[in-house]
N, C-alpha and C positions, 0 to 999 in steps of 0.2 A: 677523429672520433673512432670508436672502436667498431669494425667490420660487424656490419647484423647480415645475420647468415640463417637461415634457416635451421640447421641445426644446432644452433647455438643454445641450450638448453636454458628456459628462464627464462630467455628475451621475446618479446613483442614486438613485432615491425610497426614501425608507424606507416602501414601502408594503402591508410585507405586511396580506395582508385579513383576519387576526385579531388582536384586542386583546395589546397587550405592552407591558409594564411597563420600560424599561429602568434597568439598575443606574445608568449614565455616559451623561449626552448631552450632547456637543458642536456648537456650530455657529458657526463663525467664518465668517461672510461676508466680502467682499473689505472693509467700514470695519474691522470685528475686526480682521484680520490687520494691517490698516496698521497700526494701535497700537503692532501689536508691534513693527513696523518698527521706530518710533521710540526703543525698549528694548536695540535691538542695531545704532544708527546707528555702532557704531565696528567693525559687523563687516561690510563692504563684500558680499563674498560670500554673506551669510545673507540681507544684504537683498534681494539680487538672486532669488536663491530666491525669498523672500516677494511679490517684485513680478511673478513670472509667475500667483501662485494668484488663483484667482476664490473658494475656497471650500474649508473641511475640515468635515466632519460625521462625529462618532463616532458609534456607537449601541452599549454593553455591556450584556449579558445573564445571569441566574446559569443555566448549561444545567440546572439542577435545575429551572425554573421556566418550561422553556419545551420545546416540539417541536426537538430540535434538526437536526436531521436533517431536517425539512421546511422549517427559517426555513433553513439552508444551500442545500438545494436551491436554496429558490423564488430566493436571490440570484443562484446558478450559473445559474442558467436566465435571469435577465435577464441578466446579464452577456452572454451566450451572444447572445441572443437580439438582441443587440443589437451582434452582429459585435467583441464585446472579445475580447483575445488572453488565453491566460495565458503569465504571466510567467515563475513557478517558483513550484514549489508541494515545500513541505520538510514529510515528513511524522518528525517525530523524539520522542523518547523523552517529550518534556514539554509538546509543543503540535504541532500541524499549521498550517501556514503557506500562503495563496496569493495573489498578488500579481496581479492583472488591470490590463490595461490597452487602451485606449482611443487609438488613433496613427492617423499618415497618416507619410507620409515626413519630413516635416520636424518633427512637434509631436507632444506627447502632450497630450493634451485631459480626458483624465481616469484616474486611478490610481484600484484598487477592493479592498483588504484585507479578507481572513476569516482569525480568526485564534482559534483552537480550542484553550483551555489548559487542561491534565487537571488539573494542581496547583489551581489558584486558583479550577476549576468553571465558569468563563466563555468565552464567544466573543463575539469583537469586530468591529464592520464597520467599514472606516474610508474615507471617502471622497474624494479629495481631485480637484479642479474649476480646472482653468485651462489656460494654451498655455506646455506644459513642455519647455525641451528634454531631446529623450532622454538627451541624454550628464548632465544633470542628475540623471536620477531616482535614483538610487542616493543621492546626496548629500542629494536634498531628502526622503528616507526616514529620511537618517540623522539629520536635522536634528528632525525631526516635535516630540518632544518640548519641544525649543526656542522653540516656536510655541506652549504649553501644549495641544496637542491629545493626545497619547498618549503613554503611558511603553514602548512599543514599542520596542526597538532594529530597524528595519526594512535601516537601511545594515548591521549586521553581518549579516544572516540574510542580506544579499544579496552578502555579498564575494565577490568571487570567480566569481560566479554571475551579474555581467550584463554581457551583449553586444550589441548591439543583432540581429546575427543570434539569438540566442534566444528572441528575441518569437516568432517563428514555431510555426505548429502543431505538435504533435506525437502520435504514436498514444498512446495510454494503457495503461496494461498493470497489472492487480490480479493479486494470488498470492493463491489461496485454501490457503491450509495446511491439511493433514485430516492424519488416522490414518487407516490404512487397514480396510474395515467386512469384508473378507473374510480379514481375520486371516492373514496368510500366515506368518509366524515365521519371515524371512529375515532382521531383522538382530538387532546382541548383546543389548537389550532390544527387545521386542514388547511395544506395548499390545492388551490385549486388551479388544474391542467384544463387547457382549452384542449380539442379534441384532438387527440393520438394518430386517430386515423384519419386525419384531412391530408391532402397529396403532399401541403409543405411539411407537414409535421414527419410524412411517411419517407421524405426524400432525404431530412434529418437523421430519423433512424436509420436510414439505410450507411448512413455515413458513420452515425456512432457505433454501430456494428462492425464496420471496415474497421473505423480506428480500433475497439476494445480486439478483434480477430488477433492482433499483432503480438497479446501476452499470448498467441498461443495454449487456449485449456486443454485441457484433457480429460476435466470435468465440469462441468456447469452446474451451480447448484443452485435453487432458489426458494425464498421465502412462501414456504406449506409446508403442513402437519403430512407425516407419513402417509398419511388413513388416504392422501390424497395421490397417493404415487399411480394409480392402478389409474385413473383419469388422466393424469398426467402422461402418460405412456401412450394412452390410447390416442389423446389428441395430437401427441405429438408425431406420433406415428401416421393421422390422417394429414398431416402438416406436411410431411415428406411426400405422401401418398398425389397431396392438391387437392384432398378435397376437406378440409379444414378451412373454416372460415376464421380467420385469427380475430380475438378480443381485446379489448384494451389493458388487459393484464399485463403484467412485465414479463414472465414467461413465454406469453406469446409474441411481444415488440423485441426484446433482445434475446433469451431465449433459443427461442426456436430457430428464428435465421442463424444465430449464431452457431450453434448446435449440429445445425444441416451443412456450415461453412467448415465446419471443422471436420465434418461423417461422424457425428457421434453418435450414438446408434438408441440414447437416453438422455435425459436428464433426471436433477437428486433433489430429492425433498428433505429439508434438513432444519424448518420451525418445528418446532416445539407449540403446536395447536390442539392437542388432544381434546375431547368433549368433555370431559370431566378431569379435572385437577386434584386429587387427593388432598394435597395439603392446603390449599384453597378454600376446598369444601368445606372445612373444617374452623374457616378463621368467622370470625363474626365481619360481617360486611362494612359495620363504623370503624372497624379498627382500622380501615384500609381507605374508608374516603377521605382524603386530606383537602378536597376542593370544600366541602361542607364545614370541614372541623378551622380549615384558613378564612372564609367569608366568618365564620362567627365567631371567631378569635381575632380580627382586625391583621390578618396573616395574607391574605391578598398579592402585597410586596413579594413574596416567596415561589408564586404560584409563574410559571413560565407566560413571557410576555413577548410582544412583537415592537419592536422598536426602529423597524429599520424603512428609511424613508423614501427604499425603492418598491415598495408593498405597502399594500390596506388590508384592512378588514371589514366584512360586514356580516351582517349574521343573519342567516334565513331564519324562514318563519320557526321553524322547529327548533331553535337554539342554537343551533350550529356555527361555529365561526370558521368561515372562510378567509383563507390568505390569499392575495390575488397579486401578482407582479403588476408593478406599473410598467407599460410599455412592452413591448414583444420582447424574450427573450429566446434565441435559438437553442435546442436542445442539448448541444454540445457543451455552450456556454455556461448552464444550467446545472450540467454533471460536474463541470469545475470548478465549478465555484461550491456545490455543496457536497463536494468531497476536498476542497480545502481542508487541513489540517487544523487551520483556525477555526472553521465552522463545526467542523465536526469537533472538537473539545468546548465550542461553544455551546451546542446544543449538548452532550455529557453536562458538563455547567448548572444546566438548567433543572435536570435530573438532581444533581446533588443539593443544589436550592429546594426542591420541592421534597427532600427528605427531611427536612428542618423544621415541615410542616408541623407544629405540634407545642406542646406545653409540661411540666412536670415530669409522671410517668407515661403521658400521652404522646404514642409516636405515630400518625397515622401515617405522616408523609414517610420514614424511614420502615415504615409495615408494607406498605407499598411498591418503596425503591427497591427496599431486602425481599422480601417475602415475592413480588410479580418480578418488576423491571432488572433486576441480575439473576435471576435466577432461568430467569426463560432466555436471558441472553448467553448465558453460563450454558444450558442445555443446546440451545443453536453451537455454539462452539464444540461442545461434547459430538453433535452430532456432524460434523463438517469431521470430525477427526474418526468415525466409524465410516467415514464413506474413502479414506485416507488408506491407499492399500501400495501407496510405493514412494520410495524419496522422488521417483521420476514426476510425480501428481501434482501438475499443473492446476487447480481449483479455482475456478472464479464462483463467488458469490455475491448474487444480485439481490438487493434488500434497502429497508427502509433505511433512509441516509442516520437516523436517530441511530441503529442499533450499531452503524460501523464501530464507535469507539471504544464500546466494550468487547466487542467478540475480536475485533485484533489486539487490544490490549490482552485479553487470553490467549491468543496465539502466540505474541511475542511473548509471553511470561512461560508458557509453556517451554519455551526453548526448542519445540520440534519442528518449527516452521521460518520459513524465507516470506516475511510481507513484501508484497511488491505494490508502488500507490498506483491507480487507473491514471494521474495525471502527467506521467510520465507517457504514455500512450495518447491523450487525447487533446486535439490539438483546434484550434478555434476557428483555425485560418481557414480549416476547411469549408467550415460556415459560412465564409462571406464569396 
């Protein structure tokens, strides 16, 4: 195997300082590789690829049998630490994806894959060591397996998605998705929170504050209208002080501790709540009810439902429908599951269903979803990118689990931001 040395330029030690067993280990030094060469001498182009590598080293893991969340880190952290870029980092339904790299203007010198697969229980690191050209990488990603180094398709995950301007930093931005703890019963289902502040609930938060502490923000952002900043400052400041009595708010359960763990010396208001809406003002109020225009249109079917058989509903005296979990669920449990990928495009789902609401030239449901629900979610993203003042901007934003999947879908379409999921940080075990 070929000597890893510190200054070996492009290489990654595999050295974390605790014992591990891996599933897959690869290590084709530059004699390896040449072999290959000679297996695909009638494919002119692949060899060319091969003759820039110095080295590829796998190392697979079953995440059952190891820290995973620490053996990620401590790699982010050298990568980091050692001036690599990231690439693109795809976080999707069946693995999370991130591609680092190691350049100067003319060569890339070493590429650095983490690659996090929910199905199959494993994460992969894959290394690859030589003087590559950029306009190559995409090709020699897609090639890997040809080399017998990995069965990763790396050139699709990257179609589309490399440029050589996208090497460049970028700020980061996490959606922490919640229910809300102060029960308001403003939309057509309400989940209902037993109380926030009982001492189990309080020992919870204290926990999912450690775990969320680990992205590291640099800014906290949370769901209120500007006009609310000058309160929000104040309390938070009596919060540092001790003499703050904290509410059942999210700002003040994750928030605030969080905020005082990091020294931040603020937090950012970044809804879109103004008192009056201009274009609002303006629409006639039937063109926008689609609950009235579905019940007398036999459209009902359309309108978002509760189906799931670990939850009821019932409904107080004032009309109100509450969601209520069957059986205790611990706080942690609760962030994971409805910042799920699945949940969160399920409830999106449900939005696009109740745009349908309507008949001929009658759209009240798509007046609704266009005119309120993207538009004020569009605006929250506008305003998360005016609080955005360095690639270095670590962002976390705490908000209703509903709005996650559109305001990161505006973030990753914008192309100026690094998504990173909260379920990579939060971990369940700590619960029991």
């Amino acid at each position: 195997m070929k000597p890893q040395n510190h200054f070996e330029k492009g290489l990654i030690l595999f050295d974390f300082p605790e014992p591990l067993t891996a599933k897959v280990e690869v290590n084709l030094p530059a004699k390896l590789i040449n072999l290959v060469t000679k297996s695909v001498s009638d494919q002119p182009e692949v060899v060319e690829l091969i003759q820039m590598l110095d080295g590829i080293y796998v190392r697979t893991y079953d995440r059952g049998t190891i820290d995973e969340k620490k053996l990620v880190t401590y790699f982010q952290d050298s990568v980091k630490k050692d001036q690599w870029e990231l690439l693109v980092k795809i976080q999707g339904n069946n693995e999370t994806v991130e591609i680092h790299l190691l350049f100067d203007e003319d060569k890339v010198y070493g590429i650095f894959a983490i690659v996090i697969a929910k199905r199959s229980g494993e994460v992969t690191f894959v290394n690859i060591v030589g003087e590559i050209a950029p306009e190559r990488v995409e090709e020699l990603l897609g090639n890997l397996s040809n080399f017998g180094a990995v069965d990763i398709d790396f050139g699709d995950k990257l179609k589309g998605q490399w440029k050589r301007e996208d090497a460049r930093e970028k700020a980061t931005v996490m959606i922490l998705g919640s229910g809300f703890f102060t029960n308001p019963g403003i939309n057509r289902f309400n989940y209902k929170m037993d109380d926030v502040l009982s001492p189990k609930r309080q020992s919870e938060m204290e926990q999912l504050v450690t775990q969320i502490k680990e992205f590291r923000p640099t800014k906290i952002a949370v769901y209120a209208d500007e006009s609310y900043d000058a309160e929000l400052h104040a309390n938070y400041q009596s919060y540092l002080e001790g003499t703050y009595e904290s509410t059942r708010r999210l700002e003040d359960q994750i928030g605030f501790p969080l905020a005082k763990l990091m020294e931040h010396s603020k937090l950012y208001c970044v809804a879109d709540w103004p008192e009056h809406r201009p274009i609002l003002d303006n629409i006639d109020d039937g063109l926008l009810d689609y609950d009235a225009f579905a019940e007398e249109h036999n459209q009902e079917y359309l309108l978002p439902s509760i189906s799931s058989n670990d939850e009821k509903i019932r409904q107080s005296a004032d009309g109100t429908l509450w969601v209520e979990r069957v059986g205790y669920e611990p706080l942690i449990d609760m962030y994971i599951r409805i910042n799920e990928p699945e949940k969160l495009r399920a409830d999106h789902q449900g939005y696009l269903r109740t745009a349908r609401v309507g008949l001929k030239d009658q759209y009240p449901g798509a007046n609704w979803v266009g005119h309120w629900w993207y538009v004020h979610n569009l605006k929250n993203f506008v305003n998360l990118t005016r609080i955005t003042e360095s690639t270095d901007d670590r962002i976390l934003l705490i908000i209703g689990a509903g709005h996650v999947y559109l305001i990161q879908q505006f973030l990753e379409d914008s192309g100026d931001y690094i998504i990173e999921s909260p379920l990579q940080y939060l971990s369940p075990t700590a619960t029991n």
